[in-house]
Steps between C-alpha positions, in 0.01 A plus 500: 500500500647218735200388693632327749600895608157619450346409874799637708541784279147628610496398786839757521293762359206432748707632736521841314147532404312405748491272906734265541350209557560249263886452600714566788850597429601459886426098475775477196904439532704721346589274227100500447505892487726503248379282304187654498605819460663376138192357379303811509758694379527253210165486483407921494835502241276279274179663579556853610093555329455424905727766664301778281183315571588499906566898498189579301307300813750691731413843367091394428535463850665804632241707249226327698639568846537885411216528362338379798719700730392872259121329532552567866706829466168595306271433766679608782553864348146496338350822659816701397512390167144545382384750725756720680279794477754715293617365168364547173189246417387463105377296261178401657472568874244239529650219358508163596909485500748763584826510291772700690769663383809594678753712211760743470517753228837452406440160468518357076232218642277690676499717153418205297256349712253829439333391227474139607302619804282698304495167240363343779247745691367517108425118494389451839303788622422340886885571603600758761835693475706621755789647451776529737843765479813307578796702433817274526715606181681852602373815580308577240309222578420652813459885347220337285311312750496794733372699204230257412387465818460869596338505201254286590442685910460824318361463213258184528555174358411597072780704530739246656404283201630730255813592667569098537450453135726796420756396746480138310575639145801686622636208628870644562626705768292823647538868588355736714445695123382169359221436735399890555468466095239215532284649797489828281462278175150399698430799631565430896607670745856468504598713805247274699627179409859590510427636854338156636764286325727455851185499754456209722227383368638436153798344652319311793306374134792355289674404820179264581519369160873424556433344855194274328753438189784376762266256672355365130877435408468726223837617335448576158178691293324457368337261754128383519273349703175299306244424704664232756793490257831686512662552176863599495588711216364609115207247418297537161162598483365178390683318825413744715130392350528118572638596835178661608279275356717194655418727882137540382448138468738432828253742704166278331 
């Protein structure tokens, strides 16, 4: 390392990672500049250790600002997301943290992050679930979320569990025949739920979740919300764990 490049050299990358304030460019000639400008470069050529340590502060940083920023997405949408009044609520309805879930049946994630979920209501038995139907890969997508959820307004909320599990372990592309075939499988009414599947009030539903998934900046399933925490994508059981205790000991 040639010291006598050292000071300028950070002071050069000051000016990426953070205020400006220990040097003014503005005050220095242009030979100055340039001069400058070849010392760092000689410098970072000999050291470039400090260009990957700058963008690990750079992205530690942006992390921290969105984190903050889906903190506040949280809070602002907090009524909708833990108690809109219509989606499915499990695990333990009066526990002390509410995990929601926004999926899509089609989606490989969503299918791997079943038994995770359970992995964790198992371990922790004060969490809430909610889950919420967010059909954004085809039709089928939506075919299976209108089928759940009629499930669910006429046949009661057991029912909607089974029919979301089944839906799960198909995990491909559905049929009329395929879903009649499960609601028969369980022994529901079939005609019924196939008749309520385009109402308004199962598509004011998964349009609401859509609307509340918009505003979250949700674009991919699955996607949760911990607590105060929103997590964007699969997450294991046991990190879904330190999550909630790490909003337990945030709330005191």
């Amino acid at each position: 390392m040639i010291l006598r490049h050292a000071a300028p050299a950070l002071l050069g990358l000051s000016l990426l990672t953070g205020p400006a304030q220990a040097l003014d460019l503005t005050t220095m000639s242009d030979a100055e500049k340039e001069q400058f400008g070849a010392q760092v470069r000689e410098y970072l050529l000999e050291n470039p250790e400090v260009i990957i340590e700058a963008i690990n502060i750079l992205e530690q940083r942006n992390a921290e600002v969105e984190a903050l920023a889906d903190k506040e997405l949280v809070a602002a949408n907090s009524d909708e997301l833990f108690n809109d009044g219509y989606s499915w609520v499990g695990g333990n309805p009066d526990g002390d943290i509410t995990l929601v879930e926004f999926m899509d049946y089609r989606c490989g994630y969503c299918r791997r992050a079943v038994p995770e979920v359970a992995s964790l209501l198992s371990q922790d038995g004060n969490i809430r679930l909610v889950i919420k139907e967010l059909p954004i890969l085809g039709d089928a997508s939506v075919l299976s979320s209108r089928f759940a959820v009629a499930t669910k307004h006429v046949a009661g909320d057991d029912s909607y569990k089974q029919v979301h599990d089944a839906l799960l372990e198909i995990g491909g592309d559905v049929t009329d025949v395929t879903l009649r075939r499960i609601s028969d499988g369980l022994g529901l009414d079939s005609e019924a739920i196939f008749a309520a599947m385009d109402s308004d009030q199962v598509t004011d539903e998964i349009n609401q979740t859509r609307e509340l998934a918009r505003r979250m900046q949700i674009s991919g399933t699955p996607s949760f919300v911990l607590g105060t925490e929103m997590l964007r994508g699969y997450l294991t059981a046991d990190r879904m764990l330190q999550i909630a205790n790490g909003v337990r000991a945030e709330q005191g």
